[in-house]
N, CA, C and O atoms as a printed pandas DataFrame, in Angstrom:
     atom_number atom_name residue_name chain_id  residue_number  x_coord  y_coord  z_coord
0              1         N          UNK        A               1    0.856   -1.179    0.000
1              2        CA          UNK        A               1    0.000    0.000    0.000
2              3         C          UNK        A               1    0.896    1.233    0.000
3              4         O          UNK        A               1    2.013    1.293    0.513
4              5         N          UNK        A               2    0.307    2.133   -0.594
5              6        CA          UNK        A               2    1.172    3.300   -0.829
6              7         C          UNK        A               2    0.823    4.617    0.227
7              8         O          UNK        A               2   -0.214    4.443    0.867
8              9         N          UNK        A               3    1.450    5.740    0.461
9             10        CA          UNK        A               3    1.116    6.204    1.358
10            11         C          UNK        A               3   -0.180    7.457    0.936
11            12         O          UNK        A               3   -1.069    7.252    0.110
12            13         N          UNK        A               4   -0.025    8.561    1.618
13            14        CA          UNK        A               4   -1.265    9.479    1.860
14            15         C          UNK        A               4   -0.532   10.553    1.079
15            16         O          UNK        A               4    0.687   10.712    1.021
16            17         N          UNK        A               5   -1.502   11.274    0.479
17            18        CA          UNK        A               5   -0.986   12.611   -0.557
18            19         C          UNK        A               5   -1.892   13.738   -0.419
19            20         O          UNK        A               5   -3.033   13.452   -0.780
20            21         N          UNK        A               6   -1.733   14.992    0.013
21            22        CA          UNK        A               6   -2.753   15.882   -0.206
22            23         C          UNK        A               6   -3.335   16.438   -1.440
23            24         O          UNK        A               6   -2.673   17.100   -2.239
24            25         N          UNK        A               7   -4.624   16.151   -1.586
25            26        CA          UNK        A               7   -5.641   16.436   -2.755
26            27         C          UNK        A               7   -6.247   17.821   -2.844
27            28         O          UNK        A               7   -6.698   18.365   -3.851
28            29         N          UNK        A               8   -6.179   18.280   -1.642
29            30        CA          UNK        A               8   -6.727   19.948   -2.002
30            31         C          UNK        A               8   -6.900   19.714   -0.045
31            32         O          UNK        A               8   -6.760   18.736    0.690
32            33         N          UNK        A               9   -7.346   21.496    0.249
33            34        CA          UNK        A               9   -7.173   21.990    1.038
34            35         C          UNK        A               9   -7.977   22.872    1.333
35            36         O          UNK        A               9   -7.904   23.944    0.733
36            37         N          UNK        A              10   -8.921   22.678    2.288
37            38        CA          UNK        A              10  -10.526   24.028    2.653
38            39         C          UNK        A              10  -10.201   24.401    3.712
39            40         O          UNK        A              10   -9.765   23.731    4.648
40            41         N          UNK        A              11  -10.382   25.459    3.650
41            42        CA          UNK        A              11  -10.784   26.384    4.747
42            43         C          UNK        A              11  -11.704   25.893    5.837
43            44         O          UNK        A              11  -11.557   26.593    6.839
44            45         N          UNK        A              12  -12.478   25.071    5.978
45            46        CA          UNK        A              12  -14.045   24.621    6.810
46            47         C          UNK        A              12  -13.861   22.989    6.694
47            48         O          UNK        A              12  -13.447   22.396    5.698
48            49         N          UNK        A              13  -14.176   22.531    7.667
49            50        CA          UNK        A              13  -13.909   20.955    7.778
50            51         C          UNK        A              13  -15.420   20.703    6.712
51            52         O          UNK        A              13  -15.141   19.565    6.336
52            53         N          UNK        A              14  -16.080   20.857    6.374
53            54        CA          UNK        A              14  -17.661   20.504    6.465
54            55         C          UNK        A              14  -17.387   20.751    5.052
55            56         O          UNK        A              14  -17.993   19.821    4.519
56            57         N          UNK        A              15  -16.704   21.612    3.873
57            58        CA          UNK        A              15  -15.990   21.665    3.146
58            59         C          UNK        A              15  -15.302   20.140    2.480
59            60         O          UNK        A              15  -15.644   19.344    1.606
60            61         N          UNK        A              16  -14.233   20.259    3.376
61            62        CA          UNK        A              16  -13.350   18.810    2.955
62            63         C          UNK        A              16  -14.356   17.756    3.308
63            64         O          UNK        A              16  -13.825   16.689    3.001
64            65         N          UNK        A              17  -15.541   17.533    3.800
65            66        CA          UNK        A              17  -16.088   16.308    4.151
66            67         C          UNK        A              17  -16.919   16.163    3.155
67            68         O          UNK        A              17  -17.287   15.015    2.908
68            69         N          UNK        A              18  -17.367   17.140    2.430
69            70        CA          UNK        A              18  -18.519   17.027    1.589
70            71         C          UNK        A              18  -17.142   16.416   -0.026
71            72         O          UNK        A              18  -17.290   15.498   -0.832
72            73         N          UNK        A              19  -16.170   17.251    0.095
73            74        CA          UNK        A              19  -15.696   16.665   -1.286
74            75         C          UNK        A              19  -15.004   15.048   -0.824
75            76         O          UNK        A              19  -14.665   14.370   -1.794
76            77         N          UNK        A              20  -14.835   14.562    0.243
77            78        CA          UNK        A              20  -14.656   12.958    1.226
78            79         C          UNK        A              20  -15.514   12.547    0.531
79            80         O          UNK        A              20  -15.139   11.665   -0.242
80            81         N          UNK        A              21  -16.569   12.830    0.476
81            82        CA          UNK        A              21  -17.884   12.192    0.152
82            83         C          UNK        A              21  -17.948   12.293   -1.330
83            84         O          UNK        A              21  -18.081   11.139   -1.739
84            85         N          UNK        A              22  -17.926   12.860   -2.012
85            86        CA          UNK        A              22  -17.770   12.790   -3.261
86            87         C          UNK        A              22  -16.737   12.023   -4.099
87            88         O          UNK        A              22  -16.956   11.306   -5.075
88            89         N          UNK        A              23  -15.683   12.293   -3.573
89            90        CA          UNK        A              23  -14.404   11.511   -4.349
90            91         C          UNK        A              23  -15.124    9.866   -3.815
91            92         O          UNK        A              23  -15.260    9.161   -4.814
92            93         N          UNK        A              24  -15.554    9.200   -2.616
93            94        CA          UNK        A              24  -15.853    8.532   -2.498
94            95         C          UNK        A              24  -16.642    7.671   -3.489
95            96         O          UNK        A              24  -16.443    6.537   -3.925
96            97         N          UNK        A              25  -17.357    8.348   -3.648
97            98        CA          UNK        A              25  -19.039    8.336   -4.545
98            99         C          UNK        A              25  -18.369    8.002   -5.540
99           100         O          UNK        A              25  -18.868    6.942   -5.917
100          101         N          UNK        A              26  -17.605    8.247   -6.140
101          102        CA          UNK        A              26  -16.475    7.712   -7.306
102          103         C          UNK        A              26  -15.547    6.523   -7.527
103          104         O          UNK        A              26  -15.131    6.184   -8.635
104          105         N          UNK        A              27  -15.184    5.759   -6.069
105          106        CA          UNK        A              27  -14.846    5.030   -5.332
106          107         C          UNK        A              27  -13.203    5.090   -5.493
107          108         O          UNK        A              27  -12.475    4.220   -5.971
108          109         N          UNK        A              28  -12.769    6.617   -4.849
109          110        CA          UNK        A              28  -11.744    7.064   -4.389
110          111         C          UNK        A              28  -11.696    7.180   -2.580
111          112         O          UNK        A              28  -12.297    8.086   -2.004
112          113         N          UNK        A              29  -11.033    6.307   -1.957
113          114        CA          UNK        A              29  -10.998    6.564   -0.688
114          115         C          UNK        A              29   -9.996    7.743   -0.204
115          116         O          UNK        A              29   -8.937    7.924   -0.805
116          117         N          UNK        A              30  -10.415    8.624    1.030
117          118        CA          UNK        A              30  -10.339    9.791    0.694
118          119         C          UNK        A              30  -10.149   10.174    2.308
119          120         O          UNK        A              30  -10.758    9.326    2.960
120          121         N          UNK        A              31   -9.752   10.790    2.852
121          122        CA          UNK        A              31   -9.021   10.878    4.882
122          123         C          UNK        A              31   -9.340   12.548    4.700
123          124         O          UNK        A              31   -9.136   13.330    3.771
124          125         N          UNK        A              32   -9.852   12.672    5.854
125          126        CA          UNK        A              32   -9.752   14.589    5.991
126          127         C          UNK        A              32   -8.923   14.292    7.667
127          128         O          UNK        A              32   -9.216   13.747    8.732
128          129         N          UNK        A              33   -7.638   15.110    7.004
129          130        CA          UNK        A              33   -6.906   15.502    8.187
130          131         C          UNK        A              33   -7.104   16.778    8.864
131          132         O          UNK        A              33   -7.561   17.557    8.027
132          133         N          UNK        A              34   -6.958   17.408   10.108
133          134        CA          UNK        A              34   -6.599   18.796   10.843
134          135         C          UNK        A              34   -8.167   19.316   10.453
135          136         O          UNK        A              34   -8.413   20.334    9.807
136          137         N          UNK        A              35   -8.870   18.650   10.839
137          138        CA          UNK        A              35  -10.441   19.363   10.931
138          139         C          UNK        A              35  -10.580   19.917   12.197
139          140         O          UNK        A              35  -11.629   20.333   12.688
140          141         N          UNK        A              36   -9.384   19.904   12.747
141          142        CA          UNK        A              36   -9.845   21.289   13.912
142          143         C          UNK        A              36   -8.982   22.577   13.976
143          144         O          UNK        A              36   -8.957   23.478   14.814
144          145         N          UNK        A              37   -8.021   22.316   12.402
145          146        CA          UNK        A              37   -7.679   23.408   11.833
146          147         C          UNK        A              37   -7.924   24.312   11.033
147          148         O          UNK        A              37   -7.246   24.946   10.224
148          149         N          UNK        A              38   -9.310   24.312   11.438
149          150        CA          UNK        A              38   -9.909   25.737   10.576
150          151         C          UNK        A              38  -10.348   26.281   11.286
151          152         O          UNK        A              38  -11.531   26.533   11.057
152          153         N          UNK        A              39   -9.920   26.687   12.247
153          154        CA          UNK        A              39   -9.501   27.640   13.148
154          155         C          UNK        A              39   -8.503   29.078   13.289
155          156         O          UNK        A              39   -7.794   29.208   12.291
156          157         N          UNK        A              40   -8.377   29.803   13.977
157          158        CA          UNK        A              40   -7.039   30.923   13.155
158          159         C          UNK        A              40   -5.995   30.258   14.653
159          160         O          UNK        A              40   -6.185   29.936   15.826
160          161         N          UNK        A              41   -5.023   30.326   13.806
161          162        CA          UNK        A              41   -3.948   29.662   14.859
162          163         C          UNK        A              41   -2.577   30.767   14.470
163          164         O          UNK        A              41   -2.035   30.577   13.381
164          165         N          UNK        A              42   -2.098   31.780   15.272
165          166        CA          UNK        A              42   -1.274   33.085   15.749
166          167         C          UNK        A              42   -1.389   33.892   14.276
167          168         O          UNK        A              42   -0.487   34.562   13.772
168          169         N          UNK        A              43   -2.838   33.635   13.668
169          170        CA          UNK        A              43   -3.390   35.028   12.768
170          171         C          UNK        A              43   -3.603   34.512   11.200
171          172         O          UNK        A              43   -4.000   35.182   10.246
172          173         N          UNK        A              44   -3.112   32.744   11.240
173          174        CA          UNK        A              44   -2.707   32.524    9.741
174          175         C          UNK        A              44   -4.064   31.012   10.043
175          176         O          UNK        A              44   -4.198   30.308   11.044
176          177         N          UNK        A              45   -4.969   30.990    8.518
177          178        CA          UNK        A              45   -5.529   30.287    8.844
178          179         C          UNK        A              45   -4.899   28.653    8.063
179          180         O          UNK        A              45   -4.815   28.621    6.835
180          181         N          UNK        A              46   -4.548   27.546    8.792
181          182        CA          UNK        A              46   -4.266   26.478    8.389
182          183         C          UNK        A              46   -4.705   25.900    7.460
183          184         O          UNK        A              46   -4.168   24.973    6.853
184          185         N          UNK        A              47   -5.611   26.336    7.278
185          186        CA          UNK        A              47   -6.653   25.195    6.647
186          187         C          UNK        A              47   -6.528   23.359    7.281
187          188         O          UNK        A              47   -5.654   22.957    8.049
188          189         N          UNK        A              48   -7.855   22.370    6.588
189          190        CA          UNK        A              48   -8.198   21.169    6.935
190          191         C          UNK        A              48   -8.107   20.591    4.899
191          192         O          UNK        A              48   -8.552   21.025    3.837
192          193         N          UNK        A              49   -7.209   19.356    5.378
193          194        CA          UNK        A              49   -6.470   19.039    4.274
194          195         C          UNK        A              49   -7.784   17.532    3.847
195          196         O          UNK        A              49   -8.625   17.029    4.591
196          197         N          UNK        A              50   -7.477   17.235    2.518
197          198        CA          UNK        A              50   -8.421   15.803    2.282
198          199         C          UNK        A              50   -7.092   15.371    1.313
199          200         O          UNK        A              50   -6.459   15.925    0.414
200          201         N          UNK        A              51   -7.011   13.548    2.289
201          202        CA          UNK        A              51   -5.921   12.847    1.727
202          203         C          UNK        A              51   -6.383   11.615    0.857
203          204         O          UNK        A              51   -7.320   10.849    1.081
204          205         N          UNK        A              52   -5.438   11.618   -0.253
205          206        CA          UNK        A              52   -5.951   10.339   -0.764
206          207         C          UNK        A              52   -4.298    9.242   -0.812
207          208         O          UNK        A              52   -3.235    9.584   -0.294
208          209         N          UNK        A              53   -4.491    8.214   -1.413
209          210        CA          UNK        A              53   -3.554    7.306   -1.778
210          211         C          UNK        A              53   -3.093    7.791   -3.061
211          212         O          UNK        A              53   -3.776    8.402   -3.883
212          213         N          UNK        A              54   -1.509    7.367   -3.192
213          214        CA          UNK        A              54   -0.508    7.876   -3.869
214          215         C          UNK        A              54   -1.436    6.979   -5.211
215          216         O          UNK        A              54   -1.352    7.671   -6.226
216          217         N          UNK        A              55   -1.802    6.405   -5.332
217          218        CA          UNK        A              55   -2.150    5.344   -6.221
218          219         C          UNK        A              55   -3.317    5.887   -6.915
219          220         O          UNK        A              55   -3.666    5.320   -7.951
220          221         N          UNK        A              56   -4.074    7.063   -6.432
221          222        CA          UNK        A              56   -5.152    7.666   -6.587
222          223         C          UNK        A              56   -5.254    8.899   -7.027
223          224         O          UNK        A              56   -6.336    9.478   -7.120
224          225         N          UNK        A              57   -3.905    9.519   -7.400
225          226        CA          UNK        A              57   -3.634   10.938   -7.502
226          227         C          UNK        A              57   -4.236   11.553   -8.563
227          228         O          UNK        A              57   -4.872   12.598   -8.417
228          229         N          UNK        A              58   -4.074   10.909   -9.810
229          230        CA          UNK        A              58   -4.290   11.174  -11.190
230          231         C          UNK        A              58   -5.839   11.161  -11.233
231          232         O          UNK        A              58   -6.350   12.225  -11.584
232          233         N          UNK        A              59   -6.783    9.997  -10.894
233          234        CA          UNK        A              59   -7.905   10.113  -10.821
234          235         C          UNK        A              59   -8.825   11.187  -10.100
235          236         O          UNK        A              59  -10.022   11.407  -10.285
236          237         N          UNK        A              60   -7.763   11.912   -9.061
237          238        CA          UNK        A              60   -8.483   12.544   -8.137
238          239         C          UNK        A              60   -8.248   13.519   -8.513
239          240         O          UNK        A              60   -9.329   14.108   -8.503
240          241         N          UNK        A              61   -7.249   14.402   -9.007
241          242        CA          UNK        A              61   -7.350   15.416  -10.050
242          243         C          UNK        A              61   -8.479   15.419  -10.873
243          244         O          UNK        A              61   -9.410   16.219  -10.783
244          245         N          UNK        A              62   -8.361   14.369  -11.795
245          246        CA          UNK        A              62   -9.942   14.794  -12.935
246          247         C          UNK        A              62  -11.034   14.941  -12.356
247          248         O          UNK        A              62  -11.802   15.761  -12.860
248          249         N          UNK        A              63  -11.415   14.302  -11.275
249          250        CA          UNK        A              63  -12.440   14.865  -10.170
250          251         C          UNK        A              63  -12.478   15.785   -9.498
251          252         O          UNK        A              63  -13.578   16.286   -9.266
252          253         N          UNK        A              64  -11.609   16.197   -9.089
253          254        CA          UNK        A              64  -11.528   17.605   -8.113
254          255         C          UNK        A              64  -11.569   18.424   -9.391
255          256         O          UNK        A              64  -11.226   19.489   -8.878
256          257         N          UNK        A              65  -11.667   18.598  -10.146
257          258        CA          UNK        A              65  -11.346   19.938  -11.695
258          259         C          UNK        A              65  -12.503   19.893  -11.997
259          260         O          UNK        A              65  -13.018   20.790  -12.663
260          261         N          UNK        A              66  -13.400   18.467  -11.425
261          262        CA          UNK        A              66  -14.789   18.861  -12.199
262          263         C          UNK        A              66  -15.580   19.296  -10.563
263          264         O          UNK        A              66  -16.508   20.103  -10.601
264          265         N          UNK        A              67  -15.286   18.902   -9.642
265          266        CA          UNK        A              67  -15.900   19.520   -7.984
266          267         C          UNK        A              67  -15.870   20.778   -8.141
267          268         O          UNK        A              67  -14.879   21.503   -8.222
268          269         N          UNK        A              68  -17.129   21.093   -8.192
269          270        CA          UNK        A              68  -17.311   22.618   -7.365
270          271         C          UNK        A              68  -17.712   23.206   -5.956
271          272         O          UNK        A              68  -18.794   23.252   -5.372
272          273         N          UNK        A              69  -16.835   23.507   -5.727
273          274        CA          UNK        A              69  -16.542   23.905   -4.622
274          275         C          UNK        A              69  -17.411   24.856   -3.849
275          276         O          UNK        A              69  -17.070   25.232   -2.728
């Protein structure tokens, strides 16, 4: 198994969960990390990241280009 890659990056956990759910729906498995980083942390906002498998990258591009956000 290959490891975890970041696919894009929201501002709002509820955000990255809804596109979780979508890449899913596609049957891309899909991790939302730092969902309690959308928060402001010393003025800069982190953002909450959605991870997929290295194995999944290419597919998850042509999907995320067609996700609207």
């Amino acid at each position: 198994m290959s490891g975890l890659v970041e696919a894009a990056r929201f501002n709002w956990a509820y955000q990255a969960e809804l596109a979780r759910t979508f890449l899913e729906s596609h049957g891309i498995s899909a991790i939302v990390f730092d969902a309690g980083s959308s928060l402001y942390c010393e003025g800069a906002l982190t953002g909450v990241r959605l991870m997929v498998f290295e194995e999944d990258v290419a597919a998850t591009g042509d999907l995320m280009r067609e996700y609207d956000r």
